[in-house]
N, C-alpha and C positions, 0 to 999 in steps of 0.2 A: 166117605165120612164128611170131607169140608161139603158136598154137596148136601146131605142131609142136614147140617149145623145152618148151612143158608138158606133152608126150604124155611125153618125154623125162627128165621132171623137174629140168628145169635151171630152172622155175620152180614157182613156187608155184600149184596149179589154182585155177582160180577159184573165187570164196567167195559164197553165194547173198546177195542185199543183205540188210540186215537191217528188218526189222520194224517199222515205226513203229504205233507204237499211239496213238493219238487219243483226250486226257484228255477226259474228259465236261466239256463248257461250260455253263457256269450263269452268270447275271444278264446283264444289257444291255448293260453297262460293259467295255469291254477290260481295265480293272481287276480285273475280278471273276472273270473265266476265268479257269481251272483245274478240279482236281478237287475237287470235291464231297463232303466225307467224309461227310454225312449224308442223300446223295441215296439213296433205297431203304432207308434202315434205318426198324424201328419200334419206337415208343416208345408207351406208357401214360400217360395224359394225365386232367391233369382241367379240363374248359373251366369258366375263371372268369369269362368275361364276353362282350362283342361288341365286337370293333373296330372302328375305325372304316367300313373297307372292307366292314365286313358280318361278317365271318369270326369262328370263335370263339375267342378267346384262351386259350391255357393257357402256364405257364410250369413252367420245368425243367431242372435243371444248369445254369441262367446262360442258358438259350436263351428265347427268346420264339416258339412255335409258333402260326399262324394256320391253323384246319383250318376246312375248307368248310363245313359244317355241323354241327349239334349244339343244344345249348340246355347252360349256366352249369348247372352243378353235376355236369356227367356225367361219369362215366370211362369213354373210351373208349382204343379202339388205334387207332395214327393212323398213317402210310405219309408219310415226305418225300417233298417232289415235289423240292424246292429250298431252295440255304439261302445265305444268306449275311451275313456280320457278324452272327452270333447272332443273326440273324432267319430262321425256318423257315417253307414253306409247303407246308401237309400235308392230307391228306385223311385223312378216317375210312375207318375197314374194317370197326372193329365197336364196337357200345356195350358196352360191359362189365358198367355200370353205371348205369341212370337215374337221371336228375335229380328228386330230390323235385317232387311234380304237377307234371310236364314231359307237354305236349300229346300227342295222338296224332297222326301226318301223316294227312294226309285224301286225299294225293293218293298213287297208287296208283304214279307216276314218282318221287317224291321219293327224293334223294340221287344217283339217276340223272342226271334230269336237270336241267340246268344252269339251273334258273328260278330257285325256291324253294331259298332259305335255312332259315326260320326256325318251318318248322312245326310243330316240336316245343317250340316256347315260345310260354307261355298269351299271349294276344292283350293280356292287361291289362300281363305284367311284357315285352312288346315295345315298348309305350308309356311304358313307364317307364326303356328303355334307349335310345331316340330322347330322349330329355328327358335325358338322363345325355350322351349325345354332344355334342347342340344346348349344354347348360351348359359341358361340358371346350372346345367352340370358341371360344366366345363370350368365355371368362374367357382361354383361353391365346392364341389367333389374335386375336380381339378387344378383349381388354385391358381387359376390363370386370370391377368388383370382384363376385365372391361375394353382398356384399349386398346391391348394390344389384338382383342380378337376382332376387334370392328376394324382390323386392319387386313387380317387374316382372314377370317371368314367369308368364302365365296355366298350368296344366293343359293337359296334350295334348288336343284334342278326338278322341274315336274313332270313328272310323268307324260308319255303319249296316250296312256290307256287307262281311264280309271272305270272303266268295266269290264269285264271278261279278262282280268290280269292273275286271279288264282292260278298258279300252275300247281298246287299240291293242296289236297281238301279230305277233311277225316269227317265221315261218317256214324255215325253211333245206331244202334238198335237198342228200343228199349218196348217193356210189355206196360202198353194200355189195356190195364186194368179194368178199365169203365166201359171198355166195348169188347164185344165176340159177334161172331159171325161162324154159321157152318158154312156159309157158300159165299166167294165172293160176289157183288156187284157185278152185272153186266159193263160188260167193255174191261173192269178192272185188272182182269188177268188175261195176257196175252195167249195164242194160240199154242205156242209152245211149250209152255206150263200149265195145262189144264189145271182147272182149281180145287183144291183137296178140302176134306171137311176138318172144320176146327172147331174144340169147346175152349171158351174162356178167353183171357186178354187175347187182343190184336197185336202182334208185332208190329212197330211201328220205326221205319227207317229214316233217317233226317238227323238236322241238327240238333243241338242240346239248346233248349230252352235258357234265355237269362236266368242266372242267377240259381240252375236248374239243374236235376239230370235226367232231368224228362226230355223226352226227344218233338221236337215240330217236326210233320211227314214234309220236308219243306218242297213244293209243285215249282218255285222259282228260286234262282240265285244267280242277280245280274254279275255278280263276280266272280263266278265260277263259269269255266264254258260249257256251251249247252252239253255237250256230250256227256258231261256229268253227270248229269238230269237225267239223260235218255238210259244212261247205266243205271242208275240208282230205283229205274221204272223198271227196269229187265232184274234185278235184283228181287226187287218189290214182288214179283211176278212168283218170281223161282220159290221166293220166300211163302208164300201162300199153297204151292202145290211140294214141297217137300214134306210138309210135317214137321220143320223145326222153328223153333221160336229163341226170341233175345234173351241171353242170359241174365240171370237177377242177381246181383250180388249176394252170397251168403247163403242162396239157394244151391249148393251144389247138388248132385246125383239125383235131382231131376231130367229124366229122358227128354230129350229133344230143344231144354234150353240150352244153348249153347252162343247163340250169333253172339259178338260183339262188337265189333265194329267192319268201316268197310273204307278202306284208306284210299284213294287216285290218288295218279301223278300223271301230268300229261309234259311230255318235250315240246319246248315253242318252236324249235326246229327241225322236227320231223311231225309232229303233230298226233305222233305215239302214246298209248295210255297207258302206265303200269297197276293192275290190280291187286290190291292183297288185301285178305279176309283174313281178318281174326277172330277167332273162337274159344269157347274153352273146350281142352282135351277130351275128345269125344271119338274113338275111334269106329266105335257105329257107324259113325256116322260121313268119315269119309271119301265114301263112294260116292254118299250123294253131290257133296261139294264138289270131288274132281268131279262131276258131269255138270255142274254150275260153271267151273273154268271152260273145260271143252267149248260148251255155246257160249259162250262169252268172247272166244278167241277164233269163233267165226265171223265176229267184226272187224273189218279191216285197220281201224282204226286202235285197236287194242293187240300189245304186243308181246304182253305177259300174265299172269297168273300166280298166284303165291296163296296158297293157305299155308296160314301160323297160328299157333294157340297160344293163351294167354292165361294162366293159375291164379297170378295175384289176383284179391278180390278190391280192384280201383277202379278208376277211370280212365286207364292211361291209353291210347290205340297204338301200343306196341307189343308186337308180339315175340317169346320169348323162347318157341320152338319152330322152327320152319316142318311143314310135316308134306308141300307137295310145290 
């Protein structure tokens, strides 16, 4: 009936709904949603110091910017991620300007990936910004006077080894999207795992991206020992001729995603590696993982083996049932 009355014009035609647009949400807090005015803009920065969290401080028009990495005294360009109550948290894009003897990174991932902080500050003034944090806790959280701790307080002792001192390193698998492959690459897969055919993302094993949970396939990590590396490539291997791929958060009772992560630990005194995979609950697929362990534990250098599965859907590389 109302459609005949408006064919008619004895009503008003109908009016398409309107548009609701969805403000960009930023902080934890229900307080704190809305929009963001300083999410995506960039600003020119000069980092003055290290925060507490690690991050490099620079201030500007009343804001306090915390950017991912850097080293005190550089100008760089910096990208908001997020901001809120005049506090911003931002990442670099590009140095502008170095920092008078400001280190060189040694790691071929860094600012990539999500490890390393601080490798562009000399190892002596990073001992002197750990002693600068410990005193601001001590005096403001612990309520201890200024002088009595310049009495107290021995010198940072430093390290012998500021490469290869990882002795425990978590692993992530995650599925790129953007690449497939039926065949691996020549050379890519070792004789032992002949290469299986795949449609769709590449599992891809490494760190977690800054600020990310996408994974770098990372080729180097001067802080981890090499043996890491040579596991993480016999993984990589096993990983392309099984058939199983990284689990997606939220995608459950999909066949074959399951990886989750892939945890070492190596003893500095025997020089021993402990393995443990974490997956989610997939008894399929069991089998194949214990023959994962078995050659893995043909390395003299590896001393154990552990598959665990993992239900919650996070991020966390602990697993919450031991199953071999």
């Amino acid at each position: 009936m109302a459609d005949a009355r408006r064919k008619k014009g004895l009503i008003a035609p109908k009016q398409p709904a309107p548009l609701f647009i969805a403000p960009v949400q930023t902080g934890e807090k229900p307080a704190d949603r809305g929009i963001d005015p300083l999410a995506g803009r960039e600003f020119p920065l000069e980092l003055e110091t290290v925060a507490p969290g690690g991050e490099l401080l620079a201030r500007s028009g009343g804001i306090s910017f915390y950017v991912d990495v850097g080293c005190p005294g550089q100008k760089v360009l910096a990208k908001v991620i997020s901001s809120s109550r005049g506090n911003a948290q931002a990442r670099r894009l590009q140095v502008v300007e170095p920092a008078p003897g400001q280190a060189e990174a040694f790691c071929p991932h860094f600012g990539v990936c999500g490890g390393c902080q601080w490798q562009e500050i000399p190892y002596p003034v990073q001992l002197e910004l750990k002693q600068e944090a410990l005193t601001r806790a001590l005096i403001n959280i612990g309520g201890f006077a200024p002088e009595l701790l310049k009495s107290l307080m021995l010198p940072p002792a430093p390290s012998p080894q500021i490469r290869d001192f990882r002795a425990r390193m978590e692993f992530a698998f995650s599925l790129d999207e953007q690449t497939s492959f039926k065949s691996a690459s020549p050379g890519a897969v070792s004789k032992k795992y002949p290469a299986a055919k795949e449609e769709g993302g590449r599992t891809l094993l490494g760190l977690r991206r800054r600020g990310a949970h996408a994974v770098v396939e990372v080729e180097a990590c001067p802080v981890a020992p090499a043996s890491f590396l040579e596991i993480l490539r016999e993984v990589r291997a096993w990983v392309k001729s099984s058939g199983l791929s990284a689990y997606v958060p939220g995608e459950t009772g999909i066949a074959g995603r399951v990886l989750r992560f892939l945890n070492l630990r190596i003893s500095r005194l025997s020089g021993k590696i402990a393995v443990e995979l974490i997956t989610f609950p997939s008894p399929n697929n069991a089998r194949k993982i214990a023959a994962l362990g078995k050659a893995l534990l043909e390395r003299p250098d590896i001393c154990s083996f552990t598959h665990m599965t993992r239900e919650a859907e996070d991020y966390l590389a602990v697993g919450e049932q031991t199953v071999l």
